[in-house]
Backbone as XML, in Angstrom:
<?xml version="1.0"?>
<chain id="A" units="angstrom">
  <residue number="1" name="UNK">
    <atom name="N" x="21.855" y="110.868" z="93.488"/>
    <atom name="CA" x="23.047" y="111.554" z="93.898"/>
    <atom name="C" x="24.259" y="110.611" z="93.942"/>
  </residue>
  <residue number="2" name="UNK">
    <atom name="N" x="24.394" y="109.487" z="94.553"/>
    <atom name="CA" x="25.255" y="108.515" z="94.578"/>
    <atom name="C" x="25.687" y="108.440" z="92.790"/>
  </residue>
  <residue number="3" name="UNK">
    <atom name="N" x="24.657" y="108.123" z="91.819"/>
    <atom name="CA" x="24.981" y="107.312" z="90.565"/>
    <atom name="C" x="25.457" y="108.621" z="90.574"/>
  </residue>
  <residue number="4" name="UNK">
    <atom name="N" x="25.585" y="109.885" z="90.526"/>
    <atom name="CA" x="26.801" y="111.062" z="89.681"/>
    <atom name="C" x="28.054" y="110.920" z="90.924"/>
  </residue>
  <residue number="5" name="UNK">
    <atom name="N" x="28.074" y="110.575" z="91.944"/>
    <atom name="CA" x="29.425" y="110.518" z="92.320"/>
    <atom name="C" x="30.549" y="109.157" z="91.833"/>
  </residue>
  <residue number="6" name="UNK">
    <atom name="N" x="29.758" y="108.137" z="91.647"/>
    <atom name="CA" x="30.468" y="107.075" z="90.919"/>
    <atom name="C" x="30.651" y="107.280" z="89.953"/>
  </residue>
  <residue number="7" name="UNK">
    <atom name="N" x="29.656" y="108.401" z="88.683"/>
    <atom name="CA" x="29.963" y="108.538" z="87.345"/>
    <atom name="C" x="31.515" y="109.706" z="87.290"/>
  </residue>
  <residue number="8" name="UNK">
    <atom name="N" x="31.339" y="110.475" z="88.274"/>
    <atom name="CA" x="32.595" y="111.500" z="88.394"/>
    <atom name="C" x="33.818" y="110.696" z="88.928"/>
  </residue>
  <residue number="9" name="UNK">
    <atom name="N" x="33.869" y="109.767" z="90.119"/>
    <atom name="CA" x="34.942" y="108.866" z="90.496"/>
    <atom name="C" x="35.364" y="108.247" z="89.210"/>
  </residue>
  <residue number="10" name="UNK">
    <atom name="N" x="34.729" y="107.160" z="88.010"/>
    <atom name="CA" x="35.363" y="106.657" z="87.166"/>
    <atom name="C" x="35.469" y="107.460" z="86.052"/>
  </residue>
  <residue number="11" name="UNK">
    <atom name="N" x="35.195" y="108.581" z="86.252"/>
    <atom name="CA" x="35.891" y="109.405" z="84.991"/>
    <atom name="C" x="37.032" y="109.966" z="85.432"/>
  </residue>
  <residue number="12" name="UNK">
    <atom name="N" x="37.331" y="110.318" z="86.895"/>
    <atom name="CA" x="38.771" y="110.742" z="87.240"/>
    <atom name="C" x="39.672" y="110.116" z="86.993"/>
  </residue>
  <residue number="13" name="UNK">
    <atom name="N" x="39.766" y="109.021" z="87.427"/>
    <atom name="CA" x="40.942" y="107.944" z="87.874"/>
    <atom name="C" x="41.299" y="107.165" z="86.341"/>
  </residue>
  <residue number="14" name="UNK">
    <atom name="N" x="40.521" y="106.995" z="85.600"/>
    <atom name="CA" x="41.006" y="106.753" z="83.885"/>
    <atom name="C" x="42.088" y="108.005" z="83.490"/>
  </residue>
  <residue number="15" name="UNK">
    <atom name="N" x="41.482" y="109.500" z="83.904"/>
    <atom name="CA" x="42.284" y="110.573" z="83.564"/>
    <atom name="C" x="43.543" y="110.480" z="84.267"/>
  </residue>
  <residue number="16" name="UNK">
    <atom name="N" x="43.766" y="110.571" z="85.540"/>
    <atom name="CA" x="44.858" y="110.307" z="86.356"/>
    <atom name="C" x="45.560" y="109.406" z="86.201"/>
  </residue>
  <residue number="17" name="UNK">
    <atom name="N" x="45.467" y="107.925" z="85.492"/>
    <atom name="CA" x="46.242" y="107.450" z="85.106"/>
    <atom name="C" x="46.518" y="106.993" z="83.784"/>
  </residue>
  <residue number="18" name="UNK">
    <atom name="N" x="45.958" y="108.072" z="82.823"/>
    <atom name="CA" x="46.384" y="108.288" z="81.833"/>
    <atom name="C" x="47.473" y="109.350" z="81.916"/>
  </residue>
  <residue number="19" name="UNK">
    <atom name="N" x="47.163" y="110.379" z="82.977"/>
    <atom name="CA" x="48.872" y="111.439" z="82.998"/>
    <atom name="C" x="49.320" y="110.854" z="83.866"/>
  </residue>
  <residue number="20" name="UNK">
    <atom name="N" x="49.651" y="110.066" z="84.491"/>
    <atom name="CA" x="50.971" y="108.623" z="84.943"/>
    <atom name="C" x="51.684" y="108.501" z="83.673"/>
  </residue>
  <residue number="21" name="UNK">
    <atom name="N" x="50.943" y="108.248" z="83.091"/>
    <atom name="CA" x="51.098" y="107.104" z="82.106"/>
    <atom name="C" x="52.126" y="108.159" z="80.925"/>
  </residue>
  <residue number="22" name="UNK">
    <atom name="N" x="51.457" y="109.268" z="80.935"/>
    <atom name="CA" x="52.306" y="110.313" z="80.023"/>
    <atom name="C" x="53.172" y="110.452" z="80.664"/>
  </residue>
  <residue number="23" name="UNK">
    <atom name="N" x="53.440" y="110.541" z="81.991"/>
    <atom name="CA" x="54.287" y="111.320" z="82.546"/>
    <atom name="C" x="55.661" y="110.315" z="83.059"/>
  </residue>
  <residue number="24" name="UNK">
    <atom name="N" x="55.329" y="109.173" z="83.033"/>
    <atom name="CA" x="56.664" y="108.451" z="82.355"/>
    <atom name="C" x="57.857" y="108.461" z="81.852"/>
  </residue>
  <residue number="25" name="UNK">
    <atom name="N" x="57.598" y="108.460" z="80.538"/>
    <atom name="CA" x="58.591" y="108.813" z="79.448"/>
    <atom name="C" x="59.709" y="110.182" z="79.936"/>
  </residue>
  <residue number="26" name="UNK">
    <atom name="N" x="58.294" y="111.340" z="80.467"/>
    <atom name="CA" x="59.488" y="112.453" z="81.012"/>
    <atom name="C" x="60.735" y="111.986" z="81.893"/>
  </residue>
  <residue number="27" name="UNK">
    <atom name="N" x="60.032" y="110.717" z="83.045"/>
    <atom name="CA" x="60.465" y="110.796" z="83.925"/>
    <atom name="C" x="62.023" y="110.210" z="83.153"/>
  </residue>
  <residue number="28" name="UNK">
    <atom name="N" x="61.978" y="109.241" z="82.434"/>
    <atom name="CA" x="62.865" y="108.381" z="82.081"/>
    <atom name="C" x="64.524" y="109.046" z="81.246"/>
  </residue>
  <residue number="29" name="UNK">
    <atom name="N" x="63.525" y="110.693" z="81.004"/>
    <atom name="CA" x="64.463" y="110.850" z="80.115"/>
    <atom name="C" x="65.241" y="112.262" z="81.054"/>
  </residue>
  <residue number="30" name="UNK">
    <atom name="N" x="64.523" y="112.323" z="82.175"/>
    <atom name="CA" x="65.405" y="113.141" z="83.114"/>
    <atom name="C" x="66.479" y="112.110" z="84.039"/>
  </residue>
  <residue number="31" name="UNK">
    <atom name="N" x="65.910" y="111.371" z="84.194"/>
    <atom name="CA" x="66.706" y="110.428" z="84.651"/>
    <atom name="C" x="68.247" y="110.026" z="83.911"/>
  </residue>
  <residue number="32" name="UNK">
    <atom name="N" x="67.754" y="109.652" z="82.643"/>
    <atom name="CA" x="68.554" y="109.513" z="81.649"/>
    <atom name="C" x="69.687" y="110.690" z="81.731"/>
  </residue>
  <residue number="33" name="UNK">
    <atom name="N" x="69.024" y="111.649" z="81.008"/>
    <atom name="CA" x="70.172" y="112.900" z="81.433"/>
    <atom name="C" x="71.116" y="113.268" z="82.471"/>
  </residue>
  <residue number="34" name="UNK">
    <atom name="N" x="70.297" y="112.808" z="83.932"/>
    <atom name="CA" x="71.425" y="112.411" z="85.163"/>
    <atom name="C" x="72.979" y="111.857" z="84.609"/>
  </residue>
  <residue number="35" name="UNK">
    <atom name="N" x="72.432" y="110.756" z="84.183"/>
    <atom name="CA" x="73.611" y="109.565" z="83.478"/>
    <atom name="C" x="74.488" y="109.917" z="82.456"/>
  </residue>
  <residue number="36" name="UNK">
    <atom name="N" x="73.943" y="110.730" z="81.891"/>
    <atom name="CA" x="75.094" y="110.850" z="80.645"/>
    <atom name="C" x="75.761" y="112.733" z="80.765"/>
  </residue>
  <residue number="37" name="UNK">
    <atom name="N" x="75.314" y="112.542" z="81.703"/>
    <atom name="CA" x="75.776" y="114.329" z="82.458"/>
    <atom name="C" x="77.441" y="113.958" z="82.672"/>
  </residue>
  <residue number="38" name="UNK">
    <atom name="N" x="78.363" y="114.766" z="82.062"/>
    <atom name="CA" x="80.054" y="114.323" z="82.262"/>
    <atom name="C" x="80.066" y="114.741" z="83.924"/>
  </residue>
  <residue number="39" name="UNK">
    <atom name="N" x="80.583" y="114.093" z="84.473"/>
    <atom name="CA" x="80.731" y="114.915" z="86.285"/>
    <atom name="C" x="82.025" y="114.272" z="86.360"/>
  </residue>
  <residue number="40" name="UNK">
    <atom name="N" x="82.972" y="115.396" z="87.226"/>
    <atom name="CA" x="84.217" y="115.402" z="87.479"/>
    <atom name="C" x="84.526" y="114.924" z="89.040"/>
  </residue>
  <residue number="41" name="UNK">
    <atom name="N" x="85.119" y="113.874" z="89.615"/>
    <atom name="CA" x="85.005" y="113.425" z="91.100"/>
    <atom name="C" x="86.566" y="113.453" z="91.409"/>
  </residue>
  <residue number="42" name="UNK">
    <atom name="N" x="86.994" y="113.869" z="92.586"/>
    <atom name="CA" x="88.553" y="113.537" z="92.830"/>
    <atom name="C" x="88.668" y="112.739" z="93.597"/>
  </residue>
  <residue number="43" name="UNK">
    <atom name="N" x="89.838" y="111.949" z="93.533"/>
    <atom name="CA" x="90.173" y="110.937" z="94.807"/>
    <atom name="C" x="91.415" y="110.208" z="94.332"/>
  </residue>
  <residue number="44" name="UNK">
    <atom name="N" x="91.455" y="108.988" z="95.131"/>
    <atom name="CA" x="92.594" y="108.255" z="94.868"/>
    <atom name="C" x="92.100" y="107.003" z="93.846"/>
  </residue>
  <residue number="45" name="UNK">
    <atom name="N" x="93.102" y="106.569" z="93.039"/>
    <atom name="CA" x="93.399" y="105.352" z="92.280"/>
    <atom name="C" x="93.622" y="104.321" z="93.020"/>
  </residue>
  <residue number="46" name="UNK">
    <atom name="N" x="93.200" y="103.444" z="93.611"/>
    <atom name="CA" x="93.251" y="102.687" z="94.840"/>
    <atom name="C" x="92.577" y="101.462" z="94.314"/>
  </residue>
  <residue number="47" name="UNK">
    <atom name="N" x="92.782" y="100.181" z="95.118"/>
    <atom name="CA" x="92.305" y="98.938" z="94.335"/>
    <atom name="C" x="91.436" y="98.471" z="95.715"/>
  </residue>
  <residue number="48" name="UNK">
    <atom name="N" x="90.351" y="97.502" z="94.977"/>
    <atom name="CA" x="88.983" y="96.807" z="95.766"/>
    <atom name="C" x="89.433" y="96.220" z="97.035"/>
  </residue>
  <residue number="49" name="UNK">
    <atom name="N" x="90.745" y="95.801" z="97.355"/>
    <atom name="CA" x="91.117" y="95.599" z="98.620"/>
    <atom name="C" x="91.677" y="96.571" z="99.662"/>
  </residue>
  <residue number="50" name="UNK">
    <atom name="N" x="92.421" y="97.320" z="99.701"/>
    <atom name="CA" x="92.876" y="98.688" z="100.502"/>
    <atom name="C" x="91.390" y="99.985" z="100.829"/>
  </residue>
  <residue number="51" name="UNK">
    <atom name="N" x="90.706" y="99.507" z="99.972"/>
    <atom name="CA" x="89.953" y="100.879" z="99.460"/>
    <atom name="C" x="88.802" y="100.102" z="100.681"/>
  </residue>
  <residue number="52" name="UNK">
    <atom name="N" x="88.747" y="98.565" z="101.442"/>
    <atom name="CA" x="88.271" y="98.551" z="102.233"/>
    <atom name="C" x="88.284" y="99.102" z="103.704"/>
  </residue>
  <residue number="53" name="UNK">
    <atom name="N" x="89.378" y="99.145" z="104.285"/>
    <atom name="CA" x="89.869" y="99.992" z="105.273"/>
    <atom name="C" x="90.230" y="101.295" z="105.094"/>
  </residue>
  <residue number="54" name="UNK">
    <atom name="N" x="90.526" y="101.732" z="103.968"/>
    <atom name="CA" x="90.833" y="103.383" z="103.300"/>
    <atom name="C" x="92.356" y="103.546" z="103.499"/>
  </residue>
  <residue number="55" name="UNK">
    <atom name="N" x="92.961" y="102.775" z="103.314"/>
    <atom name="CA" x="94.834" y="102.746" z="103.340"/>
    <atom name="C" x="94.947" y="101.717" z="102.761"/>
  </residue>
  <residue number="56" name="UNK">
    <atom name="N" x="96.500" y="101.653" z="102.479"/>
    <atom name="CA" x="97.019" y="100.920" z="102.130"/>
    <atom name="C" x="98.620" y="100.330" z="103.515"/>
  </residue>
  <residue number="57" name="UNK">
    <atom name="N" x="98.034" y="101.186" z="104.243"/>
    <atom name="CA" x="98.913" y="101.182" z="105.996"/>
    <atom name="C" x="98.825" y="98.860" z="106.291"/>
  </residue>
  <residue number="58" name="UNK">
    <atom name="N" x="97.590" y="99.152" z="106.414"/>
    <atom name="CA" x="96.899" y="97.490" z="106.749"/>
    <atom name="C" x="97.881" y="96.628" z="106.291"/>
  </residue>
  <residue number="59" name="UNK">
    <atom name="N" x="97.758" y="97.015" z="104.871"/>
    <atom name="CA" x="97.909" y="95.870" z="103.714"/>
    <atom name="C" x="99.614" y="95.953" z="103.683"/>
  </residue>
  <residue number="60" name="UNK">
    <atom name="N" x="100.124" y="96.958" z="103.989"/>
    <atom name="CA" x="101.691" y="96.868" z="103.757"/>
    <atom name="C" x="102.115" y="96.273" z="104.876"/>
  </residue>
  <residue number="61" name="UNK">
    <atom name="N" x="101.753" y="96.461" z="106.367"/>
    <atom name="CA" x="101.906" y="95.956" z="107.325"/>
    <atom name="C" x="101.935" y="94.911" z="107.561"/>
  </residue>
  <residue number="62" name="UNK">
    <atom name="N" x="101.134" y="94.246" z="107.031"/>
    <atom name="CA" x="100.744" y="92.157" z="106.998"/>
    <atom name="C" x="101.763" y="91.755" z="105.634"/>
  </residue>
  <residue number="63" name="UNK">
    <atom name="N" x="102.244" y="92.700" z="104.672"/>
    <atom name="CA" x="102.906" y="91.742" z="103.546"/>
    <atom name="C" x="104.402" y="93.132" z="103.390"/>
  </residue>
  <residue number="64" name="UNK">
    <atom name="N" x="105.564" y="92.706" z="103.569"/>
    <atom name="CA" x="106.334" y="93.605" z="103.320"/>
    <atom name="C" x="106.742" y="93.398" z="101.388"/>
  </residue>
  <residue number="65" name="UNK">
    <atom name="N" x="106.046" y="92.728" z="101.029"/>
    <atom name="CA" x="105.979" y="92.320" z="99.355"/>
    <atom name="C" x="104.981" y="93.560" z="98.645"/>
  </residue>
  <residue number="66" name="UNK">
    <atom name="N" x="104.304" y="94.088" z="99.583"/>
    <atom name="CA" x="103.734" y="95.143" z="98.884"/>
    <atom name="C" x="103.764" y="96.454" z="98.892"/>
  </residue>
  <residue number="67" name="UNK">
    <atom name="N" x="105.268" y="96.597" z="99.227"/>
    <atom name="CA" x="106.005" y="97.990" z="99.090"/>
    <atom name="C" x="105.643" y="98.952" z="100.122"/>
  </residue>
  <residue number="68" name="UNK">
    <atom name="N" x="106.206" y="99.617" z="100.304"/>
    <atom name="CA" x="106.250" y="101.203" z="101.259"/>
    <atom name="C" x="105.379" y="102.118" z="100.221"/>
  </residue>
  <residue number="69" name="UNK">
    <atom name="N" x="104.774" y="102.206" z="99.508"/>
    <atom name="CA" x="103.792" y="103.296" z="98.936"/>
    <atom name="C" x="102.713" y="102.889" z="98.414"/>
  </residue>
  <residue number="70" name="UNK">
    <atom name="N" x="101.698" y="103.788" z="98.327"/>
    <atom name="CA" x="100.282" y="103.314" z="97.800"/>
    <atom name="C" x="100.122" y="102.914" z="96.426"/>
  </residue>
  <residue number="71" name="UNK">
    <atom name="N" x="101.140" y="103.449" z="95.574"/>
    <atom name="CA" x="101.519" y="103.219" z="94.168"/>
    <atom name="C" x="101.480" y="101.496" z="94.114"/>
  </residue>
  <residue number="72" name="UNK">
    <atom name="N" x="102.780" y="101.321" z="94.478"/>
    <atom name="CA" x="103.359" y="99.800" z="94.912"/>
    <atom name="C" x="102.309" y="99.069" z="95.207"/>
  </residue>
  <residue number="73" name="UNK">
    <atom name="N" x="101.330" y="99.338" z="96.339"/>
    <atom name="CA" x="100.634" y="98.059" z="96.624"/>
    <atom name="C" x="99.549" y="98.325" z="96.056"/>
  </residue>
  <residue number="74" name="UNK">
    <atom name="N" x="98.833" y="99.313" z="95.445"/>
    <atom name="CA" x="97.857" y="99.048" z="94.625"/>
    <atom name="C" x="98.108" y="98.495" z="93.151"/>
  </residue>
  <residue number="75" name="UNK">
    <atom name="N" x="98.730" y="98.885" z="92.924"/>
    <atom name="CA" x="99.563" y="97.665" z="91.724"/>
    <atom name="C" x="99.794" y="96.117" z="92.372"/>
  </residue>
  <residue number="76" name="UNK">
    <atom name="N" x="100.472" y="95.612" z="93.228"/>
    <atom name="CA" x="100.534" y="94.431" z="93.794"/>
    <atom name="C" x="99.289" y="93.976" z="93.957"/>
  </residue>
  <residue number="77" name="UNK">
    <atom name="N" x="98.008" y="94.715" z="94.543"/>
    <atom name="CA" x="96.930" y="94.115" z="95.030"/>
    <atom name="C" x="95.779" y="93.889" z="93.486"/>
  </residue>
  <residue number="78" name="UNK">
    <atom name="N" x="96.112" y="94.608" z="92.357"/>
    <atom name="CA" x="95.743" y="94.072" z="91.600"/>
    <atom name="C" x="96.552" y="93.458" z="90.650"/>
  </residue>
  <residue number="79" name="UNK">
    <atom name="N" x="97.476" y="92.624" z="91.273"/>
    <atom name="CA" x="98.067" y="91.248" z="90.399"/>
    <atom name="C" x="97.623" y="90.918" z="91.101"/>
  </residue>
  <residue number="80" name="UNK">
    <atom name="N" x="97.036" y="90.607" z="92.181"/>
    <atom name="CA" x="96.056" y="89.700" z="93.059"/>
    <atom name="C" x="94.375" y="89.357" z="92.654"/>
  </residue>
  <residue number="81" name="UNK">
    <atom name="N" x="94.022" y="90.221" z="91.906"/>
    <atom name="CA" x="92.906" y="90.330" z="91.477"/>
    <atom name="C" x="92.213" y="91.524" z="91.904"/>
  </residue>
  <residue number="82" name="UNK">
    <atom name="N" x="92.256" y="92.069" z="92.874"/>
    <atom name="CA" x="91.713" y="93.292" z="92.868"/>
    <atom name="C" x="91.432" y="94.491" z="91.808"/>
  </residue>
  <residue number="83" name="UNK">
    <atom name="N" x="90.836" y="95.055" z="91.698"/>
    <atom name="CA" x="89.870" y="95.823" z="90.106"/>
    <atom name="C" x="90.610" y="97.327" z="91.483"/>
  </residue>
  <residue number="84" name="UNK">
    <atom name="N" x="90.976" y="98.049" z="89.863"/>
    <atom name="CA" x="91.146" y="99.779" z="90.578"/>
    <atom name="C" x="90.082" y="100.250" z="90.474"/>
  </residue>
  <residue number="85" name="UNK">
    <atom name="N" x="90.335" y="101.056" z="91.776"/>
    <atom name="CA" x="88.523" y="102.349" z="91.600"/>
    <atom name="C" x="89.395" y="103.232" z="92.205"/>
  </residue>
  <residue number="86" name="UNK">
    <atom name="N" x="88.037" y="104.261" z="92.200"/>
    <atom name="CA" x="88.544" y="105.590" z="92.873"/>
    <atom name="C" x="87.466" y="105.848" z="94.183"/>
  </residue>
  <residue number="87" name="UNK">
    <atom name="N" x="88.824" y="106.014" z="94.844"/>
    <atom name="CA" x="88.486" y="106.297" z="96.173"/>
    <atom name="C" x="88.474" y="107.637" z="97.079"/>
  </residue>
  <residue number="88" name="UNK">
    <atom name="N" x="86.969" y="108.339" z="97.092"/>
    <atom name="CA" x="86.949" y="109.912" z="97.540"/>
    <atom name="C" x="87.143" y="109.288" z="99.499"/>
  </residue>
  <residue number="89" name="UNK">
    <atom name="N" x="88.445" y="109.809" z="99.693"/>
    <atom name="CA" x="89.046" y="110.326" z="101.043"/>
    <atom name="C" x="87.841" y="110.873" z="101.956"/>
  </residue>
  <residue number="90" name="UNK">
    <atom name="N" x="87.463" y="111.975" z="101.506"/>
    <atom name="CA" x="86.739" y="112.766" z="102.228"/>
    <atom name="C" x="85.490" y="112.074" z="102.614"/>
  </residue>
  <residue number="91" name="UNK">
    <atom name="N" x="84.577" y="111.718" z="101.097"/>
    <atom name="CA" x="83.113" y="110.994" z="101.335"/>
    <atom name="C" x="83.175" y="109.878" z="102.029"/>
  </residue>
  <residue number="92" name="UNK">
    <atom name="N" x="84.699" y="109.103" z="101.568"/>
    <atom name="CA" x="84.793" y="107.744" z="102.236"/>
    <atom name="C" x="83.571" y="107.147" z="101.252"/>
  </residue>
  <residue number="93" name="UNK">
    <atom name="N" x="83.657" y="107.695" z="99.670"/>
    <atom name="CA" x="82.831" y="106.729" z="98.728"/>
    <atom name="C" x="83.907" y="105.873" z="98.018"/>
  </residue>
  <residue number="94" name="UNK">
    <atom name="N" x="83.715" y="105.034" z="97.326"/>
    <atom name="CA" x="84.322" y="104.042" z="96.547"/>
    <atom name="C" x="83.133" y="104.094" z="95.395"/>
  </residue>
  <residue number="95" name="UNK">
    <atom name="N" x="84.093" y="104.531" z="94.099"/>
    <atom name="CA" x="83.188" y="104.722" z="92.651"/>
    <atom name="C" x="83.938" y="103.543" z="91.814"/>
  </residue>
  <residue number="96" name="UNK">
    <atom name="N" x="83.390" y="102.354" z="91.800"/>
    <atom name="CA" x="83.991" y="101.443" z="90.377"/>
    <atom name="C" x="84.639" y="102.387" z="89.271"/>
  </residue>
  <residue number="97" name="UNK">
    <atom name="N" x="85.409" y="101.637" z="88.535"/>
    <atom name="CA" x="85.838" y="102.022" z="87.191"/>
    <atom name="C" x="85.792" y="101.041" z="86.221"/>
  </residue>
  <residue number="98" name="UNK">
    <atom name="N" x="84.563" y="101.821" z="85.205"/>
    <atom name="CA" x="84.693" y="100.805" z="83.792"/>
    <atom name="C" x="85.646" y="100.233" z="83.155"/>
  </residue>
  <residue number="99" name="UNK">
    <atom name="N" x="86.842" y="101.408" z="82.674"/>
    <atom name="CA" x="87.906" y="101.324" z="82.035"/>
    <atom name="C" x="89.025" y="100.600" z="83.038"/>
  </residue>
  <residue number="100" name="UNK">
    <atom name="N" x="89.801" y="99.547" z="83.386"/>
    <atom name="CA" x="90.936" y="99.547" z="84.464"/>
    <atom name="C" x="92.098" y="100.420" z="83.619"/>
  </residue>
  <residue number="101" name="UNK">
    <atom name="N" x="92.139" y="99.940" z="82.538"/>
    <atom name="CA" x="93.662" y="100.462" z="81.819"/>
    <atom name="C" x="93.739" y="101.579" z="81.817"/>
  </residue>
  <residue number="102" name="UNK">
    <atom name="N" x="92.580" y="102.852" z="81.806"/>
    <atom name="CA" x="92.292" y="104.328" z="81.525"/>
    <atom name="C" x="93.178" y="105.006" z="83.117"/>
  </residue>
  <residue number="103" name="UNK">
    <atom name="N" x="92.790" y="104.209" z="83.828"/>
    <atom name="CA" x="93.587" y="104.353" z="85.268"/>
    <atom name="C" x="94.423" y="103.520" z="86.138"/>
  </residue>
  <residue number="104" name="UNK">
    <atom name="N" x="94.682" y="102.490" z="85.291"/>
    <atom name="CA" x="96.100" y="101.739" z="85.549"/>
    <atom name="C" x="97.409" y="102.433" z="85.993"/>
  </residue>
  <residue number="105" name="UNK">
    <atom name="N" x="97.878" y="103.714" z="84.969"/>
    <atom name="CA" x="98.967" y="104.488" z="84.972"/>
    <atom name="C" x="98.727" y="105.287" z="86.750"/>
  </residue>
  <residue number="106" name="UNK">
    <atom name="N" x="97.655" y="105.670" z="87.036"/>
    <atom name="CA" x="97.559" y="106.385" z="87.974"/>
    <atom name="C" x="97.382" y="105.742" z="89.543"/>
  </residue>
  <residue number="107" name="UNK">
    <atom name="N" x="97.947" y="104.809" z="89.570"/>
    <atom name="CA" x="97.891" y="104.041" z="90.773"/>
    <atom name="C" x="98.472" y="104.652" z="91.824"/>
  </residue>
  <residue number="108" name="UNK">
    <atom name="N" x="97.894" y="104.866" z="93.062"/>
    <atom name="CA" x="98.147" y="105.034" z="94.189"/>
    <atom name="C" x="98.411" y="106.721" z="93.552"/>
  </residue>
  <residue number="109" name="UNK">
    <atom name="N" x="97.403" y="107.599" z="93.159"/>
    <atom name="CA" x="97.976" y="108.682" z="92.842"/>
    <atom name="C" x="96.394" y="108.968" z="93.181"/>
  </residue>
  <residue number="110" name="UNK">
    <atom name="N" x="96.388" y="110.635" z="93.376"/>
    <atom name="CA" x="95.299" y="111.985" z="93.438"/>
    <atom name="C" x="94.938" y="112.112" z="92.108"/>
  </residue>
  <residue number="111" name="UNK">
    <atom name="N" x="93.883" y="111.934" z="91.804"/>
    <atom name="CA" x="93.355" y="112.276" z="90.044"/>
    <atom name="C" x="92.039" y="112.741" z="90.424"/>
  </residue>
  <residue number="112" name="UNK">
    <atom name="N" x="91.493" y="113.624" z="89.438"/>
    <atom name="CA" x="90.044" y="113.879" z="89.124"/>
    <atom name="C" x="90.159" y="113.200" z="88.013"/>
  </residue>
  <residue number="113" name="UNK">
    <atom name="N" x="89.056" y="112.506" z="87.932"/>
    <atom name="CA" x="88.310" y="111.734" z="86.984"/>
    <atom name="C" x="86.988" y="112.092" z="86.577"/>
  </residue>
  <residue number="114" name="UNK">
    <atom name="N" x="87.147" y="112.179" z="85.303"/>
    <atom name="CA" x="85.640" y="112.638" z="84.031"/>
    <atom name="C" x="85.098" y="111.779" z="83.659"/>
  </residue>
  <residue number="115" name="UNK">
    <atom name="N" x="83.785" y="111.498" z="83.521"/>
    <atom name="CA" x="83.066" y="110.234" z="83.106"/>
    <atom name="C" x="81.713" y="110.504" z="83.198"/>
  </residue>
  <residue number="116" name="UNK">
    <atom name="N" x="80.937" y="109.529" z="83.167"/>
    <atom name="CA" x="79.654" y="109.305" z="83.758"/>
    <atom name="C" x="79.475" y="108.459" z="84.592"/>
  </residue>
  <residue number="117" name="UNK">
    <atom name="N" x="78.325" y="108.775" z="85.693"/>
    <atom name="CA" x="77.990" y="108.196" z="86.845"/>
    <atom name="C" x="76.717" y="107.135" z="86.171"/>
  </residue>
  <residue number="118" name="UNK">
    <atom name="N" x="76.715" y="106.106" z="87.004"/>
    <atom name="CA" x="75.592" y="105.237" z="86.215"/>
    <atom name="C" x="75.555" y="104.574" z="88.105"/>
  </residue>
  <residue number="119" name="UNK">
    <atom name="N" x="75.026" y="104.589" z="89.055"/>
    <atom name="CA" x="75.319" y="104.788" z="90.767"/>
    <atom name="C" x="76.541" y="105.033" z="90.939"/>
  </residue>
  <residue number="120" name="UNK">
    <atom name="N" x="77.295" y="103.623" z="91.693"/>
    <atom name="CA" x="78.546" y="104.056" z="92.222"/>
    <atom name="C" x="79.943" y="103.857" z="91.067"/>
  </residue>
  <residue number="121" name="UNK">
    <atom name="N" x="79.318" y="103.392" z="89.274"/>
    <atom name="CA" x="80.074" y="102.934" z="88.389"/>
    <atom name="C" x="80.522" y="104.253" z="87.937"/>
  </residue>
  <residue number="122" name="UNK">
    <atom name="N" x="81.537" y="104.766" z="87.818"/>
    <atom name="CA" x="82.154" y="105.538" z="86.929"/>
    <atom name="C" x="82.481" y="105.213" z="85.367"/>
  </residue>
  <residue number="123" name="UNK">
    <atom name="N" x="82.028" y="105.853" z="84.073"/>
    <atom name="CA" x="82.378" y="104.842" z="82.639"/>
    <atom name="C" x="83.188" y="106.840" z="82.453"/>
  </residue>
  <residue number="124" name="UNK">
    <atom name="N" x="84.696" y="106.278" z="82.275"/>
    <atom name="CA" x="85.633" y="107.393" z="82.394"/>
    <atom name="C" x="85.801" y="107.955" z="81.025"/>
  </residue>
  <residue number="125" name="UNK">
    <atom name="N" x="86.096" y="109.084" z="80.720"/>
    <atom name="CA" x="86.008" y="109.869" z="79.524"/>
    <atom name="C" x="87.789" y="110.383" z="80.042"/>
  </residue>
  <residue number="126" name="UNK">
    <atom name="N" x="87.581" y="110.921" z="81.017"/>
    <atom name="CA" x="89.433" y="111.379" z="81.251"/>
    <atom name="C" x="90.076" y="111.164" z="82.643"/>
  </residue>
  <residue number="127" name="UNK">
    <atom name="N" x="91.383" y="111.228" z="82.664"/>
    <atom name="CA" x="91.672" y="111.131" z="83.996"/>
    <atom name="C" x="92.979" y="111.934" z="83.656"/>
  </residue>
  <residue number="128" name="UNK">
    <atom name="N" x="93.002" y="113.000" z="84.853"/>
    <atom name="CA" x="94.400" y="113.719" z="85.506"/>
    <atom name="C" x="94.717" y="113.687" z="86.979"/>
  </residue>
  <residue number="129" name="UNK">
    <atom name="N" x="96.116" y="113.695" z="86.876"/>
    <atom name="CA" x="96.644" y="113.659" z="88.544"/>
    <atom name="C" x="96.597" y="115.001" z="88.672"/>
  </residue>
  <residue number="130" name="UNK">
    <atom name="N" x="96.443" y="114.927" z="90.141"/>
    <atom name="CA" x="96.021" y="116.499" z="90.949"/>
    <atom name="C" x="96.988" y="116.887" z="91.227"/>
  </residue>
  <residue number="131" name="UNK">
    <atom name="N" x="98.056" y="117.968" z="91.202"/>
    <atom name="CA" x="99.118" y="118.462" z="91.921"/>
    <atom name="C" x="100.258" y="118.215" z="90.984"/>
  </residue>
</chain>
């Protein structure tokens, strides 16, 4: 009785991870599809420094060189080095941007942005201001 339960145990577990093993590839290519799915996100054009506190209030306050508007100092803060992203208000997420130049023009402005998500990287296909 024992030798047929060991003969049935190693015939399962070869099978079971042979459909692992198939079932892989599916996984990879749903995954995949996540990624190259266009998804539309709104928020602000905002740069890697402001977009830490969620204003640009902070940053104008400590430097009167970086203007009275969010336009102004997100432009100023990346001649500093700061990289633009977009910044959802609401989620309080911060999504990188592949392209800077695709959203250069839109600084310190409301845009939905088209692209693909790859985590928090946005690789942008379009961008419009909201309003």
């Amino acid at each position: 009785m024992r030798m047929i339960d060991l003969l049935v145990r190693n015939v399962r577990t070869p099978r079971m991870f042979a459909t692992a093993l198939l079932a892989l590839p599916l996984l990879a290519v749903v995954g995949q599809s996540a990624q190259t799915t266009p998804k539309t996100l709104k928020g602000e054009v905002t740069d890697t420094i402001c977009a830490k506190s969620g204003s640009h209030d902070e940053m104008m306050a400590k430097m009167q060189s970086m203007g009275r508007d969010g336009a102004t100092c997100t432009k100023k803060c990346a001649e500093l080095g700061a990289k633009y992203i977009l910044y959802d208000k609401d989620n309080k997420t911060v999504y990188d941007v592949d392209n800077q130049a695709k959203v250069e023009a839109f600084a310190g402005q409301e845009v939905r942005v088209t692209g693909t998500l790859d985590g928090n990287k946005i690789k942008v296909t379009d961008v419009r201001a909201v309003g």
